[in-house]
C-alpha positions, 0 to 999 in steps of 0.5 A: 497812915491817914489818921491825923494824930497830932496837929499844931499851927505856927510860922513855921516856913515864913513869918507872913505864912501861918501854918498847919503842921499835922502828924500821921505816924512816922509822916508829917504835913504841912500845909500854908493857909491860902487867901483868894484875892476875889479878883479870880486871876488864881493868885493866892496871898499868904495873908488876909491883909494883902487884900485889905490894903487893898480894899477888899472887905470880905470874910476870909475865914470863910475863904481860907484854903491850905495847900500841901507845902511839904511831905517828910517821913520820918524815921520814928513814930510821932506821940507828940510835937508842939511849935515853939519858938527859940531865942535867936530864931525868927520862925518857930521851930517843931519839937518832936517826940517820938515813941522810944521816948527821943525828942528832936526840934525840927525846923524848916530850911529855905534854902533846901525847902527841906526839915534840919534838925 
């Protein structure tokens, strides 16, 4: 499917990294907001304010990229999801609904760069 159905942003890999997590169907995206550092050495900060500790005064929000972090399919339809945040828990975790009316709260595992319930 290539029609976006649902979208949500959060720190859902790192807390330094904001994320864009999209739902197309069964598939979710998620993508990192990436910051050009202007120097043109390729280097792509997660955060605006790496650069301002340096210095640099330039409008970000016009130089935002994302990248694909991770592609997951998944075994159900997705009709809505949010990010939320769960005592004890530093990152936001992704409640997920899914059409024959089942829900599940996903989060990112760093350890296998993969989803776990």
């Amino acid at each position: 499917p290539s029609t976006v159905h649902l979208s949500a942003s959060g720190h859902f890999r790192a807390l330094d990294e904001e994320n864009l997590v999209l739902a197309r169907g069964t598939s979710l995206e998620v993508y990192a907001m990436r910051f050009p550092r202007g120097s043109g050495d390729g280097d792509l900060p997660a955060h605006p304010a790496a650069d301002a500790a340096n210095g640099e005064e330039e409008k970000k929000d016009k130089q935002a990229m994302l990248q694909c972090v991770g592609t997951y399919e998944l075994y159900g339809h997705i009709e809505a999801m949010a990010l939320i945040k769960l005592p004890g828990r530093e990152r936001d975790c992704l409640l997920l609904v899914f059409r024959d009316a089942k829900m599940s709260v996903v989060e990112y595992d760093q350890a296998t760069d993969d989803i776990s319930t």
